[in-house]
C-alpha positions as a Markdown table, in Angstrom:
| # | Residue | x | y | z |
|---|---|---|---|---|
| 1 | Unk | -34.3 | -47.5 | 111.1 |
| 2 | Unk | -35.3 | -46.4 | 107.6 |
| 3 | Unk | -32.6 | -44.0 | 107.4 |
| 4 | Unk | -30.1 | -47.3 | 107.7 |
| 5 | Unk | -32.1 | -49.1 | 105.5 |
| 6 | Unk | -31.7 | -46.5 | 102.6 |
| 7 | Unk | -27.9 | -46.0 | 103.3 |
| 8 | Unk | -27.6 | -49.9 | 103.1 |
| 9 | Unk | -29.9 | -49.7 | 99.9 |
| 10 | Unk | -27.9 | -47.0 | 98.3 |
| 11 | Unk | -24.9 | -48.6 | 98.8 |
| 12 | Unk | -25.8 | -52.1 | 97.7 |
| 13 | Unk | -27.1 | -50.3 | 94.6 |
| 14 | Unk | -23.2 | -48.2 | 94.1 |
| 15 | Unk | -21.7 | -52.0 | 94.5 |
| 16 | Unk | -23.7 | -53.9 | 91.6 |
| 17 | Unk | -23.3 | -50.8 | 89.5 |
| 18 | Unk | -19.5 | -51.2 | 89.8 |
| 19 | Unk | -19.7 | -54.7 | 89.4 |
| 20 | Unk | -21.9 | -54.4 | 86.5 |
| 21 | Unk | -18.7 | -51.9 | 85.0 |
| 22 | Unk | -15.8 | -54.3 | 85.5 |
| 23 | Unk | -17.5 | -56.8 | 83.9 |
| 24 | Unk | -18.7 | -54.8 | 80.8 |
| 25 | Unk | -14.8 | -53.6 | 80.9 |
| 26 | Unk | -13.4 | -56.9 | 80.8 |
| 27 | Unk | -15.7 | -58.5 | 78.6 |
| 28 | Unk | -16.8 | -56.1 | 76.2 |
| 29 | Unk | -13.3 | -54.5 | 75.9 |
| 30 | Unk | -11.9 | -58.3 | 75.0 |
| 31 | Unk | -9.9 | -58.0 | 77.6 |
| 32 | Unk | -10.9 | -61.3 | 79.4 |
| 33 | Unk | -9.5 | -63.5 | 81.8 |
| 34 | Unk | -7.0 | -65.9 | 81.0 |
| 35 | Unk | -9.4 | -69.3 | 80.5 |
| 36 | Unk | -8.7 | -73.1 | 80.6 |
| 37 | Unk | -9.3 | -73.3 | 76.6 |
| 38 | Unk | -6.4 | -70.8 | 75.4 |
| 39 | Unk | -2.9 | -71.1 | 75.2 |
| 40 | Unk | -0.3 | -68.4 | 74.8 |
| 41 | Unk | 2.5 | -68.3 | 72.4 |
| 42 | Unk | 5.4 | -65.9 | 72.0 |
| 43 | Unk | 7.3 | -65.3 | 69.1 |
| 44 | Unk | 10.3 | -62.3 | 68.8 |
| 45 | Unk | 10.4 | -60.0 | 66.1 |
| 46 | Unk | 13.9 | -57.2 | 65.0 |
| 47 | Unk | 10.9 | -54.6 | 64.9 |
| 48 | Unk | 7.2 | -54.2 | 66.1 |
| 49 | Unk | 6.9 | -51.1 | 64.7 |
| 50 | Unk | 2.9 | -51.0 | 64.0 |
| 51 | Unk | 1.7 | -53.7 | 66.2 |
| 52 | Unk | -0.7 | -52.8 | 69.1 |
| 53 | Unk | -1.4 | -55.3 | 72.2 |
| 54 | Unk | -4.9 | -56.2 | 71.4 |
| 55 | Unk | -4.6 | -56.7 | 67.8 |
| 56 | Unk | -5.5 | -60.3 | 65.8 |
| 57 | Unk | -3.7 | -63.1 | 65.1 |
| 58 | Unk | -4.6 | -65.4 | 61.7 |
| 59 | Unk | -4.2 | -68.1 | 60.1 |
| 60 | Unk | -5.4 | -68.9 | 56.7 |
| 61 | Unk | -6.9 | -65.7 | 57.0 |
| 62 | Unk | -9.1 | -66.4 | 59.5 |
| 63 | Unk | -8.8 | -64.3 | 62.9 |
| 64 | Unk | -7.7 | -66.8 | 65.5 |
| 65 | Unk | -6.1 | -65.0 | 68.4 |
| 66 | Unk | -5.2 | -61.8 | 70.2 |
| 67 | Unk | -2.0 | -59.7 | 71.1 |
| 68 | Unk | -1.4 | -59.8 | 74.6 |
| 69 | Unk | 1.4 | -57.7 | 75.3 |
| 70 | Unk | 4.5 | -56.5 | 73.2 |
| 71 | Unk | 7.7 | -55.9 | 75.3 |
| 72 | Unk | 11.3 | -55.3 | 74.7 |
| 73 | Unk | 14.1 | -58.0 | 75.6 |
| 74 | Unk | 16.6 | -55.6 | 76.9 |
| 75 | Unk | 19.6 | -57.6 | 76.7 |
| 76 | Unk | 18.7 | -59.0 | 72.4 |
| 77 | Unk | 17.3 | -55.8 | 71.5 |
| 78 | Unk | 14.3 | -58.1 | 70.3 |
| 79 | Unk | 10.1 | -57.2 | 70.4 |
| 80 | Unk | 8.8 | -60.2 | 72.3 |
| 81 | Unk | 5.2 | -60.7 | 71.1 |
| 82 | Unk | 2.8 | -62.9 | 73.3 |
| 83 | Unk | -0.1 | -64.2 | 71.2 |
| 84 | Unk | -3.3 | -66.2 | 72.7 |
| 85 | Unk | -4.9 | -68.9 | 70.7 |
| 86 | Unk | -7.8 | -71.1 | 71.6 |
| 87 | Unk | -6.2 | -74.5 | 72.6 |
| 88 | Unk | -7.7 | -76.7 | 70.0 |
| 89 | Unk | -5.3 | -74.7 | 67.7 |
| 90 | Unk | -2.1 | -76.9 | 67.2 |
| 91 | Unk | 0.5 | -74.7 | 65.6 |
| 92 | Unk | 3.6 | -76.8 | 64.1 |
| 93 | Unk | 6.9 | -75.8 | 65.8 |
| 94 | Unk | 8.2 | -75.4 | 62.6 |
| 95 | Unk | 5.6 | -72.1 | 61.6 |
| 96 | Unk | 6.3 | -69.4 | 61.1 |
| 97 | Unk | 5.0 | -65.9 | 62.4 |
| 98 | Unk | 4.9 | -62.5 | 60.3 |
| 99 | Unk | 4.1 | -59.2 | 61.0 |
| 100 | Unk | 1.5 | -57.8 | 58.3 |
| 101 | Unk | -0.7 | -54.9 | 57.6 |
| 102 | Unk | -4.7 | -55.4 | 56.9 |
| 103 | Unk | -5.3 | -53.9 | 53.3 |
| 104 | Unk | -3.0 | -51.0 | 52.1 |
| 105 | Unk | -2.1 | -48.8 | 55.7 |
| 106 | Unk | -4.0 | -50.7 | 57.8 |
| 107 | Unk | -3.8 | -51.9 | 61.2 |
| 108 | Unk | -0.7 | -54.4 | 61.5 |
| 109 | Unk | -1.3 | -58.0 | 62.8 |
| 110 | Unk | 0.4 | -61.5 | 63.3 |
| 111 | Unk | 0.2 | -63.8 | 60.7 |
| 112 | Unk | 1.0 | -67.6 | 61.7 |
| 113 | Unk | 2.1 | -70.0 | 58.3 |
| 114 | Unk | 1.9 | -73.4 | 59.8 |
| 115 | Unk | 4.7 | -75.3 | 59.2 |
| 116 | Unk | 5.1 | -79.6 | 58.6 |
| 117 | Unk | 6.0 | -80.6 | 61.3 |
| 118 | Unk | 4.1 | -83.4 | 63.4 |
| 119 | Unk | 5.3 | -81.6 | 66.8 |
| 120 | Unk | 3.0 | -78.6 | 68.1 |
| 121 | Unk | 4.2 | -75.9 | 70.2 |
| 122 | Unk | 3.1 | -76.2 | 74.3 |
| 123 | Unk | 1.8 | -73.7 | 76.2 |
| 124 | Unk | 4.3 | -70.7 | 76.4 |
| 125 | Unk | 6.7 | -71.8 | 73.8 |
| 126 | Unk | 8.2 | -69.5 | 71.3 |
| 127 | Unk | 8.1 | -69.5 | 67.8 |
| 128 | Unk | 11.3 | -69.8 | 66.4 |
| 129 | Unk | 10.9 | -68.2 | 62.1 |
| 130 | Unk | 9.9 | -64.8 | 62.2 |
| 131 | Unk | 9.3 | -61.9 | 59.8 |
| 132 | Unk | 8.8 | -58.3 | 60.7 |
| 133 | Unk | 7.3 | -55.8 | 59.2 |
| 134 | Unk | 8.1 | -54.6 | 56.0 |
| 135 | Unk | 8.8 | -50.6 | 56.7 |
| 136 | Unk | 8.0 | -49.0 | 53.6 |
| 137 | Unk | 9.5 | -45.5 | 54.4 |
| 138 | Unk | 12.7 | -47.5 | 54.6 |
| 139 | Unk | 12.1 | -48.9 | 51.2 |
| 140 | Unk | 11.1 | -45.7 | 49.6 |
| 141 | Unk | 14.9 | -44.0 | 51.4 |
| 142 | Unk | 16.5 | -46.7 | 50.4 |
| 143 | Unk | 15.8 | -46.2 | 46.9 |
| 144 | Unk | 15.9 | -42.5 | 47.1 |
| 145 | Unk | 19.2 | -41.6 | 48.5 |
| 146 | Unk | 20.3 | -44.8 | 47.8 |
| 147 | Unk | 19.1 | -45.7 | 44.1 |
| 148 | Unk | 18.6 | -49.0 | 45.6 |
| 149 | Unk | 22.0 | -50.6 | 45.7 |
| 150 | Unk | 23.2 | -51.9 | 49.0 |
């Protein structure tokens, strides 16, 4: 009888440790589950060269949101780019997202511009304006090899 009551103990003890791990994975890591008070957004981008799933979205310079995922639309050739907001967030469906880099060769992030418009974007639309990244090794060859005429 004690034998089975200290097997049971152990293993109770091997449970709540795990379950005490996923949830310091999840939450620490800002992971998270998908919650009631977020929305997601997706805007396409010509490159995503720099971004990382996990990065920040802003607005006004203020950190709003997360990268979800970055995949490739294999029939446009385009970086598709799914951003989560808090929902009391109302993004114009006329803004504008940009790729941009935190200080000189920082980490790259997604920079909304509102737009006028009186209509906000819905859960899972797509933000139409983009701007990628501004590749500077491509500016530098450019001007190079080049001497900067097209």
């Amino acid at each position: 009888m004690r034998k089975l009551y200290l097997e049971f103990s152990v293993g109770l003890f091997v449970v709540l440790g795990l379950a005490a791990l996923f949830y310091m994975a999840v939450n620490i890591g800002g992971g998270g589950m998908a919650s009631s008070d977020e929305q997601t957004l997706v805007a396409r981008f010509d490159s995503a060269s720099g971004l990382k799933s996990g990065g920040f979205v802003e607005i006004s310079g203020v950190r709003v949101g997360k990268i979800t995922s970055i995949t490739l639309d294999a029939e446009a050739f385009e970086a598709v780019v799914s951003l989560r907001l808090p929902k009391g967030i109302e993004i114009p469906d006329d803004s504008i997202a940009s790729i941009r880099t935190a200080g000189i060769i920082g980490d790259r992030f997604v920079k909304i511009t509102p737009g006028g418009s009186d209509l906000p974007l819905e859960e899972g639309e797509e933000i139409i304006e983009t701007e990628s990244a501004i590749s500077i090794e491509e500016l530098i060859s450019k001007y190079m090899f080049e001497g900067g005429s097209e």
